[in-house]
C-alpha positions as CSV (number, residue, x, y, z in Angstrom):
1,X,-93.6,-98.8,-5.5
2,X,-94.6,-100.7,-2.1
3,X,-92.4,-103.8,-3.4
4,X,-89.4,-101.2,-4.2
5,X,-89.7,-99.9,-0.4
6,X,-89.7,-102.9,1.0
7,X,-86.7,-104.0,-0.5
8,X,-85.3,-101.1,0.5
9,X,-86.5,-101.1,4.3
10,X,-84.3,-104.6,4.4
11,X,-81.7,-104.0,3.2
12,X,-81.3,-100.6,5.5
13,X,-82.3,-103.0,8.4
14,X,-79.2,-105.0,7.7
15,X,-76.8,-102.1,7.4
16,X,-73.6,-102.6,9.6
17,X,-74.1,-99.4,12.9
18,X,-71.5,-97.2,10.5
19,X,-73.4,-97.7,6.9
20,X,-76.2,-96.7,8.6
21,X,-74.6,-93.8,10.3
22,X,-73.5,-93.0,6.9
23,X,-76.4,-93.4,5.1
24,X,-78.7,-91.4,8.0
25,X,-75.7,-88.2,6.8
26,X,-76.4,-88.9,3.0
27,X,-80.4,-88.4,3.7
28,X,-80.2,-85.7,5.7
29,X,-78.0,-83.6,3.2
30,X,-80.5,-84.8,0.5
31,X,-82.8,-81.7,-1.1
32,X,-86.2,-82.2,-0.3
33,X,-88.6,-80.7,-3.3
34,X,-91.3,-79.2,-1.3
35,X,-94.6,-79.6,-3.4
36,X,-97.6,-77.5,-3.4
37,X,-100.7,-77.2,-4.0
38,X,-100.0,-73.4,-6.2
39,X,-99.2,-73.9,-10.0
40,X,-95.6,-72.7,-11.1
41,X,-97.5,-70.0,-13.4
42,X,-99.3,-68.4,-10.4
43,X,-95.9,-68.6,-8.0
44,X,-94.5,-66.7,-11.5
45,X,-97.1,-64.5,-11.5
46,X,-97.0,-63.3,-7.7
47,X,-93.4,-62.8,-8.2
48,X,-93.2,-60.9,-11.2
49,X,-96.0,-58.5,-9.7
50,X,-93.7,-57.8,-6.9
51,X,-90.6,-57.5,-8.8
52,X,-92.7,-54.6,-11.0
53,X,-93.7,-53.3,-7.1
54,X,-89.8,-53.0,-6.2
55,X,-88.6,-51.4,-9.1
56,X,-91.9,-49.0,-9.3
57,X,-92.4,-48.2,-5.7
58,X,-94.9,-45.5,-6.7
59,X,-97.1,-48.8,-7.6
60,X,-99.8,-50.4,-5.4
61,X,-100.0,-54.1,-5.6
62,X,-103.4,-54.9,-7.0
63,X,-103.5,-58.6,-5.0
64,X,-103.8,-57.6,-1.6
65,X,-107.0,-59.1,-0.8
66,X,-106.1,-62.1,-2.3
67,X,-103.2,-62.4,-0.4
68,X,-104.4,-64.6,2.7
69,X,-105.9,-67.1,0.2
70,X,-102.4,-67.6,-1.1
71,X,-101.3,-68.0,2.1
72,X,-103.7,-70.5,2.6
73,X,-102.9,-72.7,0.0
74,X,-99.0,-72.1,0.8
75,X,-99.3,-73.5,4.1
């Protein structure tokens, strides 16, 4: 992987001013995947809980007190 991004870095570092300028627009559009530390079955979980809440609004969430410790790992 190192080997990969060095090869890369040079040949960005011999870009013309336009490619560059061009290239800088490509990577900005890109999507960056944000990762976390939360498994996709809990992230399902927490949303399907709330999804019941705002269709049932007579409901009561049963993971409020566990709410800042998802926060935590979120952040």
């Amino acid at each position: 992987m190192n080997t990969s991004i060095e090869i890369l870095k040079k040949k960005i570092e011999n870009f013309t001013p336009e490619i560059a300028e061009a290239f800088i627009k490509i990577v900005d559009n890109l999507d960056i995947a944000v990762k976390s530390n939360v498994s996709q079955f809990q992230l399902d979980e927490v949303f399907s809980r709330i999804e019941f809440h705002t269709e049932n609004l007579a409901t009561k969430l049963d993971f409020f007190e566990n709410i800042s410790e998802l926060e935590k790992i979120c952040a």
